[in-house]
DRENDOVEX-495129 format. One record per residue: residue number from 0; residue in one letter; x, y, z of N, C-alpha, C, O in turn. Coordinates in Angstrom, 1 decimal, always signed. Each point is the difference from the previous one (the first is absolute). Layout:
BEGIN
(node NUM,a,(X,Y,Z),(X,Y,Z),(X,Y,Z),(X,Y,Z)) ...
// end
This chain:
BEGIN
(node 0,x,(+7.1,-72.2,+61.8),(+0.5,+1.1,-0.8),(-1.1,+1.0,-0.4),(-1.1,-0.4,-0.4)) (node 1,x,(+1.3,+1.8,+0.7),(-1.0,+0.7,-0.1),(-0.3,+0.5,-1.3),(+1.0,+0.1,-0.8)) (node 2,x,(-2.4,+0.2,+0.2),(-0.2,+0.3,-1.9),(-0.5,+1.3,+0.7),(-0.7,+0.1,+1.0)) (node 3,x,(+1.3,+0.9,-1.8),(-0.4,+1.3,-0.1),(-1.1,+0.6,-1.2),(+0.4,+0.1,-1.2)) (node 4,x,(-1.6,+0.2,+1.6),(-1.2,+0.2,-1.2),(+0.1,+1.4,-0.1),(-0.4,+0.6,+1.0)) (node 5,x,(+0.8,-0.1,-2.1),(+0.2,+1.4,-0.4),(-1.5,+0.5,-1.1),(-0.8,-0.8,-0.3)) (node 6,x,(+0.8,+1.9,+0.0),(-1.6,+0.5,-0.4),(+1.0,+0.4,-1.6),(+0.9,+0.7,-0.2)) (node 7,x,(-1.8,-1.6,-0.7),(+0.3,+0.1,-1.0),(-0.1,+1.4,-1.2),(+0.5,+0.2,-1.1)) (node 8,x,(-1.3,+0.6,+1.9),(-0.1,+1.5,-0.9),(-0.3,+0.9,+1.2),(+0.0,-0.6,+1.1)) (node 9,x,(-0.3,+2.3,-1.2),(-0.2,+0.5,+0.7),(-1.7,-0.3,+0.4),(-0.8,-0.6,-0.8)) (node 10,x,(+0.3,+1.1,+1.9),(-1.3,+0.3,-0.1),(-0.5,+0.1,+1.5),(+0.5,+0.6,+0.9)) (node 11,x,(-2.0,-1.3,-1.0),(-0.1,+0.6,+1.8),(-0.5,-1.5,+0.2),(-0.4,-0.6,-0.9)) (node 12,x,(+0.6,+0.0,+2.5),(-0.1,-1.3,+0.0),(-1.9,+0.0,+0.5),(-0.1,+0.4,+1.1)) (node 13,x,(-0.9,-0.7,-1.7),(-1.3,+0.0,+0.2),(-0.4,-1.3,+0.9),(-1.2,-0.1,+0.1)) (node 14,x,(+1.8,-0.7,+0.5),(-0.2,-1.4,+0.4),(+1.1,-0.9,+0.5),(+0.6,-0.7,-0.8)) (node 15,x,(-0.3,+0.8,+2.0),(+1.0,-1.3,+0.4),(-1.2,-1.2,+0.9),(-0.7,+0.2,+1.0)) (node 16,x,(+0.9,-1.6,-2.0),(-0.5,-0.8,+0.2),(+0.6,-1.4,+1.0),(-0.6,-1.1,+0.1)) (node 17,x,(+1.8,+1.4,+0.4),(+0.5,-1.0,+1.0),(+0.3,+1.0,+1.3),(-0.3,+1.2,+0.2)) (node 18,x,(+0.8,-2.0,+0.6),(+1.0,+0.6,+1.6),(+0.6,-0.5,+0.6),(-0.3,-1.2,+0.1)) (node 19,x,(+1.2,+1.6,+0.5),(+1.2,-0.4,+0.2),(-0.4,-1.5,+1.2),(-0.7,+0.0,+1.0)) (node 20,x,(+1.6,-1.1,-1.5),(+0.0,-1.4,+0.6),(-1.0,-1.0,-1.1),(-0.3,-1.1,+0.3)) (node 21,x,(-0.1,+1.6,-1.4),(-1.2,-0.6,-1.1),(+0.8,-0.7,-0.5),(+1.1,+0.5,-0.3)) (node 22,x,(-1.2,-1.8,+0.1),(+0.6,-0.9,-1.2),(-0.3,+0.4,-1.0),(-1.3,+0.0,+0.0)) (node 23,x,(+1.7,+0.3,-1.3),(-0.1,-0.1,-1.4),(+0.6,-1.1,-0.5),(+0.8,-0.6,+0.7)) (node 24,x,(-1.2,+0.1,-2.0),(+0.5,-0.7,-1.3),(+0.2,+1.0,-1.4),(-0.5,+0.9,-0.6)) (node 25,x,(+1.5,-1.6,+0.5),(+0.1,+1.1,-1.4),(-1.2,+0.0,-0.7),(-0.9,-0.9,+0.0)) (node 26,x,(+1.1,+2.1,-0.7),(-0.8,+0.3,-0.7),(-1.8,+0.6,+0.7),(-1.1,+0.0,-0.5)) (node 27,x,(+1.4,+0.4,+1.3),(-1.2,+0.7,+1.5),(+0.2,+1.3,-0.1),(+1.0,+0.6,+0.1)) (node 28,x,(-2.3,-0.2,-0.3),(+0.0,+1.4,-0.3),(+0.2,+0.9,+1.6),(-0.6,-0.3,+1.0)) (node 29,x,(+1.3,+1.1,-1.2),(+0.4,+1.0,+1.6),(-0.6,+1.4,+0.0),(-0.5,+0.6,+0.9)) (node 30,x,(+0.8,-0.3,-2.4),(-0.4,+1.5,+0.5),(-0.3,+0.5,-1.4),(+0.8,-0.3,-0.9)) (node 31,x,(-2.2,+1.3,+0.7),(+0.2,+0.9,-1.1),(+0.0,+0.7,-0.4),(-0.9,+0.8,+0.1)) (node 32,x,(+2.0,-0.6,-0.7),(+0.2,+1.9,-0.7),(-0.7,+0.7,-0.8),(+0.0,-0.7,-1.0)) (node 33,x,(-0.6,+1.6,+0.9),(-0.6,+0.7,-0.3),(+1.0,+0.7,-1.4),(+0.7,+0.9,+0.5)) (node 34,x,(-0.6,-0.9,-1.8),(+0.8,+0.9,-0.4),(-0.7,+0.3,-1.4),(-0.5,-0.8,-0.7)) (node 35,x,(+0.8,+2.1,+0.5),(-1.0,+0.3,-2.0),(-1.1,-0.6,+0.2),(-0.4,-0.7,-0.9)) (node 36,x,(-0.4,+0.8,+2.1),(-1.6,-0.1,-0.4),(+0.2,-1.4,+0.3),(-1.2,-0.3,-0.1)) (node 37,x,(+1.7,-0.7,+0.3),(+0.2,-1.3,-0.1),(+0.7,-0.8,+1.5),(+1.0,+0.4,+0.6)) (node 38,x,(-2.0,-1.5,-0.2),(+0.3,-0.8,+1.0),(+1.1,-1.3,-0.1),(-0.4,-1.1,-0.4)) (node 39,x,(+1.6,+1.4,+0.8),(+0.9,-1.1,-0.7),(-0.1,-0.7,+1.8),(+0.0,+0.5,+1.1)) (node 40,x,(+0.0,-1.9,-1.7),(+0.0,-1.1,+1.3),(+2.1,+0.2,+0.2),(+0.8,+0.3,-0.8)) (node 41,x,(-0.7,-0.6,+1.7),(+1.7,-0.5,+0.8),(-0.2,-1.0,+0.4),(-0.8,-0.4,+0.8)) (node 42,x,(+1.4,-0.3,-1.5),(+0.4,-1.7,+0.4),(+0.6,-0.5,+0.8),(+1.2,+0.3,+0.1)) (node 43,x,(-1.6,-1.1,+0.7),(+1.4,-0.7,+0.9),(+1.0,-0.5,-1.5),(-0.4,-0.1,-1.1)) (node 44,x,(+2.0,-0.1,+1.6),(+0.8,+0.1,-1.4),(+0.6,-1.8,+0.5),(+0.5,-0.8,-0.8)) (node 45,x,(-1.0,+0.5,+2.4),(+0.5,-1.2,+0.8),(-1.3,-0.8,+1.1),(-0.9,+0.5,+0.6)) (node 46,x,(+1.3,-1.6,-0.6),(-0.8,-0.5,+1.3),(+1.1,+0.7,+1.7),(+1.1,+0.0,+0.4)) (node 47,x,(-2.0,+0.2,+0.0),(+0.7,+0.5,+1.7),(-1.0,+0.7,+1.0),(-1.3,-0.1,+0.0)) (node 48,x,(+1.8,+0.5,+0.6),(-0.7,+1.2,+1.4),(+0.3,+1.3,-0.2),(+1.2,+0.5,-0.1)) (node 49,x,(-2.4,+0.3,-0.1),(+0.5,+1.3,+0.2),(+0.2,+0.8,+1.5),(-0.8,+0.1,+0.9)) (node 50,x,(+2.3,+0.4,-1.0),(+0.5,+0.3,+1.1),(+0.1,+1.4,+0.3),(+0.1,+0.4,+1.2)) (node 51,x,(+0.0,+0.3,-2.6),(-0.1,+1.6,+0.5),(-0.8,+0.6,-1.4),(+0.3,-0.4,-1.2)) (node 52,x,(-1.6,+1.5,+1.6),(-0.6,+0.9,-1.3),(+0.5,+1.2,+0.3),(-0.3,+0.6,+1.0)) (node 53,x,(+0.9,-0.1,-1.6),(+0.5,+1.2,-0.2),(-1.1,+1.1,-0.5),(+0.4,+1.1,+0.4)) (node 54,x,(-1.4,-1.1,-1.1),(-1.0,+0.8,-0.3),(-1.3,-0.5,+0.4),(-0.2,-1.2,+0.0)) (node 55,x,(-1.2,+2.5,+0.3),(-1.3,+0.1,+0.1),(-0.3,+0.0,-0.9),(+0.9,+0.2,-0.9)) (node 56,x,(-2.3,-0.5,+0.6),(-0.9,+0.2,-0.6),(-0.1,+1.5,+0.1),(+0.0,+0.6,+1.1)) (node 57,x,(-0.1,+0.2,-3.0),(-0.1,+1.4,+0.2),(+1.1,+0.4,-0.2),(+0.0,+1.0,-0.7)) (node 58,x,(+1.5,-1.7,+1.1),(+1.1,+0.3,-0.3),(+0.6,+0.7,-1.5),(-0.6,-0.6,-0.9)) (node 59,x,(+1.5,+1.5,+0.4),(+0.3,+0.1,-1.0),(+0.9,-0.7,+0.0),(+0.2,-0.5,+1.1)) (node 60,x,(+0.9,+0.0,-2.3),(+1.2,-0.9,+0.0),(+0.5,+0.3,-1.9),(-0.6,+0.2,-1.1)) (node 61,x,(+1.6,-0.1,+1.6),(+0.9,+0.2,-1.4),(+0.5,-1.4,-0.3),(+0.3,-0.8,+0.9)) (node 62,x,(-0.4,+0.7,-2.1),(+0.9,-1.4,-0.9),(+1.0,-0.6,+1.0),(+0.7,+0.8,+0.4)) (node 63,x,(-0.5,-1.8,-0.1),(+0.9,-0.9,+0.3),(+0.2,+0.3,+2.0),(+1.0,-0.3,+0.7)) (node 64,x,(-2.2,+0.9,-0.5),(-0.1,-0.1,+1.7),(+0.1,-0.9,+0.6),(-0.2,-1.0,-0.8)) (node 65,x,(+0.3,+0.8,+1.7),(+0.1,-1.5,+0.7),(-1.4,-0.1,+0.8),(-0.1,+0.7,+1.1)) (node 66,x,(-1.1,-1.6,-1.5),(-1.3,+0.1,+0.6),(-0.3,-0.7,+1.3),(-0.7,+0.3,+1.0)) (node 67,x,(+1.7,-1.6,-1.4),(+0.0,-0.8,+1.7),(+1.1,-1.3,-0.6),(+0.4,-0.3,-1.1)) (node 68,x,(-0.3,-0.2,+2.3),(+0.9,-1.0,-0.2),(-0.5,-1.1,+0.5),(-0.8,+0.0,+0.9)) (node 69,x,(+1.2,-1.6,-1.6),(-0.5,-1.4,+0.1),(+1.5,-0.7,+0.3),(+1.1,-0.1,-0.6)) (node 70,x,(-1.6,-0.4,+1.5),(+0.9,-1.0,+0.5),(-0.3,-2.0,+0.1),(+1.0,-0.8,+0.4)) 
// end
């Protein structure tokens, strides 16, 4: 079953830290957003494979984008 990781506020993504076929464990930091001056970590939300990143590094993203998906 696939977990959809959505970007929890607006901002610009400064850092994607996995790629696609990486095992994660929950709680594995993926990517971080850059937002109000401030570096927020993205969590894996599941243990799985990531199978598709929907955003670069540099990217902008509005609240509730979809950043990549874990399977």
């Amino acid at each position: 079953m696939a977990t959809d990781v959505t970007a929890p506020m607006s901002g610009r993504i400064s850092e994607v830290l996995c790629k696609v076929g990486d095992q994660v464990n929950c709680e594995d930091e993926l990517m971080i957003l850059e937002a109000l001056k401030m570096e927020n970590p993205i969590w894996s939300p599941v243990d799985g494979k990531i199978v598709e990143i929907k955003v670069a590094a540099g990217a902008m993203v509005e609240s509730n984008q979809l950043l990549l998906i874990i399977e």
